[in-house]
C-alpha positions, 0 to 999 in steps of 0.5 A: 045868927050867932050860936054859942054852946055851953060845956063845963071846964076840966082843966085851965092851962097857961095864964093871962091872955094865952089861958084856955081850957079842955071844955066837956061839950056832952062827952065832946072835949075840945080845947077852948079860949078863955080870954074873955071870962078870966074869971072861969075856973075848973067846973064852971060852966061857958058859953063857947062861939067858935073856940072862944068862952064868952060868958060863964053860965050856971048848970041850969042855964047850960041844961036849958041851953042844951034842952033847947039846942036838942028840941032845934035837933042841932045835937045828937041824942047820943053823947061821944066818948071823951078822947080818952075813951076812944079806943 
């Protein structure tokens, strides 16, 4: 079984096949792919599978995803703080 886990994008670096993202998972930011939806911009919402965005998904759609991933206790109840955040 594949899992992919929605996060919104906050800024896109590079272009073409070398574009990614630093993505907002619930307070979580990791940098992310975007190969496959080059179409993403800044605010979007995607679907990551291991480090890679493979689809762009409305903020409905990623809350649902959330509520769902939440009801399955694959997340913590607690967002983390941003790198920025930590002391």
């Amino acid at each position: 079984m594949c899992l992919a886990i929605p996060g919104q994008i906050l800024e896109v670096m590079g272009a073409a096949e070398s574009r990614s993202a630093r993505v907002d998972f619930g307070g979580i930011v990791r940098q992310v792919h975007l190969l496959f939806v080059p179409e993403a911009q800044v605010g979007d919402f995607v679907m990551v599978h291991v480090g890679f965005a493979i689809s762009v998904v409305d903020a409905q759609e990623a809350e649902r995803t959330y509520e769902v991933l939440q009801a399955l206790e694959l997340l913590d109840d607690e967002p983390k703080p941003a790198p920025s955040e930590m002391p």
